[in-house]
C-alpha positions as CSV (number, residue, x, y, z in Angstrom):
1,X,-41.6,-67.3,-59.1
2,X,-44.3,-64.6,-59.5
3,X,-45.8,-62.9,-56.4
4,X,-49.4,-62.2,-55.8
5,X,-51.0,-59.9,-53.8
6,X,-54.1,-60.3,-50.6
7,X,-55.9,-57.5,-49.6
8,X,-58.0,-58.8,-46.6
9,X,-61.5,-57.0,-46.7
10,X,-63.7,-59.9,-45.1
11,X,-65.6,-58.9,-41.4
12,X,-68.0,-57.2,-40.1
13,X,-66.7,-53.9,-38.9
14,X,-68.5,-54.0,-35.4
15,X,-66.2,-51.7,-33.8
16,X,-67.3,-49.2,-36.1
17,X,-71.1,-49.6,-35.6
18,X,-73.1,-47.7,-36.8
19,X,-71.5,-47.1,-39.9
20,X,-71.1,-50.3,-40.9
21,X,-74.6,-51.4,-40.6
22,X,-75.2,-50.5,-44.0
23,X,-71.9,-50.9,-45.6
24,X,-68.4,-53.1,-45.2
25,X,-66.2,-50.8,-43.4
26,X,-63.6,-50.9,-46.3
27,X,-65.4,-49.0,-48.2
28,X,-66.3,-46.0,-46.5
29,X,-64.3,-42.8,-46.8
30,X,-61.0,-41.7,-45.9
31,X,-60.4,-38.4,-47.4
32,X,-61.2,-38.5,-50.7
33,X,-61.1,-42.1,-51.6
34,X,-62.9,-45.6,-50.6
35,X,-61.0,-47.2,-47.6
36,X,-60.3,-50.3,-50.3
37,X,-58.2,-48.0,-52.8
38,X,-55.2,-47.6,-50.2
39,X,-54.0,-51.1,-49.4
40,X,-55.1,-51.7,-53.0
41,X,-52.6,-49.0,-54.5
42,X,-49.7,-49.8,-51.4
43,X,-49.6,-53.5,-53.3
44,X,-49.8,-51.9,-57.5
45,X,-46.9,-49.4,-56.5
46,X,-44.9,-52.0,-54.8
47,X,-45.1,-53.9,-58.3
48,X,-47.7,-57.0,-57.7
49,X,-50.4,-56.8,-60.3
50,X,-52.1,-60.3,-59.4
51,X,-53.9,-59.6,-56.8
52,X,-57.4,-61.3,-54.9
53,X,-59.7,-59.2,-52.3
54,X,-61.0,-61.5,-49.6
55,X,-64.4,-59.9,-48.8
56,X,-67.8,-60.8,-47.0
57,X,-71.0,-59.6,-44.8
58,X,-73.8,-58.4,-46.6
59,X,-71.9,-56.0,-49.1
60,X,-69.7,-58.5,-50.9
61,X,-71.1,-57.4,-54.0
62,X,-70.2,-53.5,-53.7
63,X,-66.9,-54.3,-53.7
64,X,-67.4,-55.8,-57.5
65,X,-69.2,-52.6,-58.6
66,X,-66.8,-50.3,-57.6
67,X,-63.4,-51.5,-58.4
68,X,-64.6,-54.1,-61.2
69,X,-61.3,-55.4,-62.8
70,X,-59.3,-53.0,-61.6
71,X,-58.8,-50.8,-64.2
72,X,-58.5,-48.0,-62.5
73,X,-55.2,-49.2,-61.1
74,X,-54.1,-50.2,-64.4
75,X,-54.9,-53.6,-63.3
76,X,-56.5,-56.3,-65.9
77,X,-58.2,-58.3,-63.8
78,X,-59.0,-58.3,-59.6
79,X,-59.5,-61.6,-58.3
80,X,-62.5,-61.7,-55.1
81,X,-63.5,-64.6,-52.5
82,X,-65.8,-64.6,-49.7
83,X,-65.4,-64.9,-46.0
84,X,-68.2,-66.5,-44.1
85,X,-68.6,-64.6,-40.6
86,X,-65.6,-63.4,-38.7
87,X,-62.5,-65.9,-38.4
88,X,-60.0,-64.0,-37.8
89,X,-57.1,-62.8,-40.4
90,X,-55.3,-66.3,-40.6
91,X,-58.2,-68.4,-41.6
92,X,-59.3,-65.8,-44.4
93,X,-55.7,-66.2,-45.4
94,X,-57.0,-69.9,-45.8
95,X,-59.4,-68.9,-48.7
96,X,-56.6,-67.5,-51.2
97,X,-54.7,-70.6,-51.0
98,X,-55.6,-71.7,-54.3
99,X,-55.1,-68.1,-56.3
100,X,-51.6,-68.2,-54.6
101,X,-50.9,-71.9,-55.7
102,X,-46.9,-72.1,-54.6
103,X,-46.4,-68.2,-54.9
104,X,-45.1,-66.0,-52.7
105,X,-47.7,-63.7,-51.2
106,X,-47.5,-60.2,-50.5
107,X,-50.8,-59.5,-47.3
108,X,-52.4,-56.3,-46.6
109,X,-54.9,-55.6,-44.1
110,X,-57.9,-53.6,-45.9
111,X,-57.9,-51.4,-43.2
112,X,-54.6,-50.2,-43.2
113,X,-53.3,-47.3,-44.4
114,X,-49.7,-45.9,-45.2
115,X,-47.6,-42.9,-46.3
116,X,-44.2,-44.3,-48.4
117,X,-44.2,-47.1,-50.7
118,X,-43.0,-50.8,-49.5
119,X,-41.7,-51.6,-53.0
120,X,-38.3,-51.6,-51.9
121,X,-39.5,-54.5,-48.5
122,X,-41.3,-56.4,-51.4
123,X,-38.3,-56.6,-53.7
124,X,-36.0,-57.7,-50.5
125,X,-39.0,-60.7,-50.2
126,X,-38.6,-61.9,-53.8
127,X,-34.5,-62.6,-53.5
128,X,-35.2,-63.8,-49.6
129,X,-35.1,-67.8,-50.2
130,X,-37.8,-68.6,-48.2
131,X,-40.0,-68.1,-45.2
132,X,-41.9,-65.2,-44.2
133,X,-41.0,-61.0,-43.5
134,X,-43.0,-58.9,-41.7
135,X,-43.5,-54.5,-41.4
136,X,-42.8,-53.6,-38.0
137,X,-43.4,-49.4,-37.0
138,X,-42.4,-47.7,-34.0
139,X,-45.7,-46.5,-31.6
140,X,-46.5,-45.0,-28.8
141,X,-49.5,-47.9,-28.1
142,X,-47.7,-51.1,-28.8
143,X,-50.1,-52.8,-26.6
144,X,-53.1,-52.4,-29.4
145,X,-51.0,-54.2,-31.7
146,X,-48.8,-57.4,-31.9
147,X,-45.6,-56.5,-30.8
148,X,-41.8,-57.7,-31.7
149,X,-39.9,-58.8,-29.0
150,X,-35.9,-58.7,-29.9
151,X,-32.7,-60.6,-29.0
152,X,-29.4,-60.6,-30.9
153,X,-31.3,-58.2,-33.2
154,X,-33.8,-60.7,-34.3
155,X,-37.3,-60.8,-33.8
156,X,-37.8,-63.7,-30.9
157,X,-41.4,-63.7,-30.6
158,X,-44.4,-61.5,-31.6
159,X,-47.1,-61.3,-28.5
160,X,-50.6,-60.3,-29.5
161,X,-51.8,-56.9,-27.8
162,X,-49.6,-57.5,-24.5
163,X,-50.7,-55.7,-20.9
164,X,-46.7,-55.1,-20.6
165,X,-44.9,-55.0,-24.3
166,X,-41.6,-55.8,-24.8
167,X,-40.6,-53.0,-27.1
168,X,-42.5,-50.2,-29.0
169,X,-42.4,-51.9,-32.5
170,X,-45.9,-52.9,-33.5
171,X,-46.6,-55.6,-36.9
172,X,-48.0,-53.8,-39.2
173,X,-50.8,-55.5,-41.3
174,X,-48.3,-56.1,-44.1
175,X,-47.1,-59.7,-44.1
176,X,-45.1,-61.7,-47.1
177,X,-45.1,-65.0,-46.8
178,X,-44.1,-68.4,-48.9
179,X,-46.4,-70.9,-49.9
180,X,-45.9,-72.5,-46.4
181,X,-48.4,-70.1,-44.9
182,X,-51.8,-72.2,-46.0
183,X,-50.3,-75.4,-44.4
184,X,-49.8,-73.7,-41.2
185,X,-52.8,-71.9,-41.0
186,X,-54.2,-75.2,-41.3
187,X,-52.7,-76.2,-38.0
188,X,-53.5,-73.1,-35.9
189,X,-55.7,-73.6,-32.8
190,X,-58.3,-70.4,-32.1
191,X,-57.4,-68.1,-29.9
192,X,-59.8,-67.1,-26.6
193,X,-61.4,-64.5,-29.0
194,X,-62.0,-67.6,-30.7
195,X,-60.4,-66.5,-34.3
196,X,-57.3,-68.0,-36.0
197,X,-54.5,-65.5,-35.4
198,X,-51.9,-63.7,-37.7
199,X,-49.2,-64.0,-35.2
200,X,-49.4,-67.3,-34.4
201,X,-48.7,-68.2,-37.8
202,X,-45.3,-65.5,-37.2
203,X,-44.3,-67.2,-34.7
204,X,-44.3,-70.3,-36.6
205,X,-41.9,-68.5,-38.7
206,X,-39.7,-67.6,-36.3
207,X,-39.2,-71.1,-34.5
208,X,-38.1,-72.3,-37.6
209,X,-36.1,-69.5,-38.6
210,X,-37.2,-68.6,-41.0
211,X,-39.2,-64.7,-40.5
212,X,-37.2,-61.6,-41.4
213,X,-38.3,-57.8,-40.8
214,X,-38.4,-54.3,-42.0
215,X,-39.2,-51.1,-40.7
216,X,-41.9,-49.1,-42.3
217,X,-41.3,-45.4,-43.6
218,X,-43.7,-43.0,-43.0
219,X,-46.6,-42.7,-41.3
220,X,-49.0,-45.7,-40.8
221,X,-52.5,-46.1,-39.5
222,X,-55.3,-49.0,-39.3
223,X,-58.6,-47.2,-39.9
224,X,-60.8,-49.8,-37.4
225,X,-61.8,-47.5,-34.9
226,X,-63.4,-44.0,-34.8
227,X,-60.5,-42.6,-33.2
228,X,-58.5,-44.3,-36.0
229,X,-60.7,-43.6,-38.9
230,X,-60.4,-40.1,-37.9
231,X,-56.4,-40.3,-37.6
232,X,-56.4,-42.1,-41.5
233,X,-58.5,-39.4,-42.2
234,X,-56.3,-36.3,-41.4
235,X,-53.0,-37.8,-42.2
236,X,-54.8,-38.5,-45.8
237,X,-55.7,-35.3,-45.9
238,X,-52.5,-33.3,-45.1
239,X,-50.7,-35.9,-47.5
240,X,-53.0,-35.3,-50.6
241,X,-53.0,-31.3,-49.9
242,X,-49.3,-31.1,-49.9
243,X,-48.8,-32.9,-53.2
């Protein structure tokens, strides 16, 4: 069974107003390169060369001129949907459900940006039967992200940007799942942001046993803020200028 990759590029990037008024925040710069080419290079080095963009807002079509089919990447051919407005990660996860077809499906947040390769997480995936695995990373501001809670050295529940977290290892926006993802995103209730969210479909997972983990090498960064922008930025930077 063949795996396909998701890079998640749809929103409108309001938290990093005004910069986005004129463009989709996944492609502006970080250090020397489009936002886009990161997550799009994580998923080529990790092996996946079937891979879709979910997109949308007003500069869908950018996205078309300036990675085409991907030959850049050594790709042959980039797959691209649209995402109406802003639903949240799980129901653009809903639009790729017929490029995945029963494949597995490696996930990347467009925004996110990281240091080491995740080839050897995405080869673990492909042997793992079924189910779901998620990137977790140690920070020092677990409650911006989703964070793991443990017991008998298992994840027990993921809880979405808690006041008080339960430990300091955040979910990365690097999820793998099996073709069971679309039906549960199809179940999912909005939140009170009023989006579908990514961890409620984890925590599916894990009720049913069925979610395993990694921990990500190197650094990692979303690039959603200014404050993180500017963080993807200079770690970029300092990476590119020592190799």
């Amino acid at each position: 069974m063949s795996l396909k990759g998701i890079i998640l590029a749809g929103g409108l990037g309001t938290r990093l107003n005004p910069l986005t008024k004129i463009t989709n925040k996944h492609l502006l710069p970080v250090y020397s390169k489009p936002m886009i080419y990161y997550p799009l290079q994580t998923l080529v080095d990790a092996g996946i060369e079937d891979i879709m963009i979910v997109t949308g807002g007003r500069n869908a079509g950018d996205f078309l001129r300036l990675l085409g089919n991907g030959s850049d990447f050594g790709l042959k051919h980039i797959n691209y949907t649209y995402q109406e407005g802003e639903g949240g990660i799980a129901d653009a996860l809903k639009l790729a459900e017929h490029f995945a077809g029963d494949d597995k499906v490696v996930v990347i947040l467009g925004d996110n940006i990281i240091e080491k390769s995740i080839k050897k997480h995405v080869d673990e995936f492909r042997k793992q039967h079924k189910g779901a695995k998620i990137l977790l990373k140690k920070v020092s501001d677990p409650q911006r992200f989703g964070v793991a809670e443990f017991k008998d050295g298992k994840i027990a529940s993921i809880a979405e940007k808690p006041k008080k977290p339960r430990s300091d290892y955040a979910v990365t926006g690097i999820y793998m799942y099996d073709s069971q993802v679309f039906h549960i995103a199809k179940t999912l209730k909005p939140s009170k942001r009023g989006e579908l969210e990514i961890t409620d479909v984890n925590n599916v997972y894990i009720r049913k046993h069925e979610l395993t983990y990694g921990i990500l090498d190197g650094w990692w960064t979303d690039s959603g803020t200014f404050d993180s922008l500017l963080r993807a930025n200079n770690l970029v930077a300092k990476k590119e200028r020592s190799s």
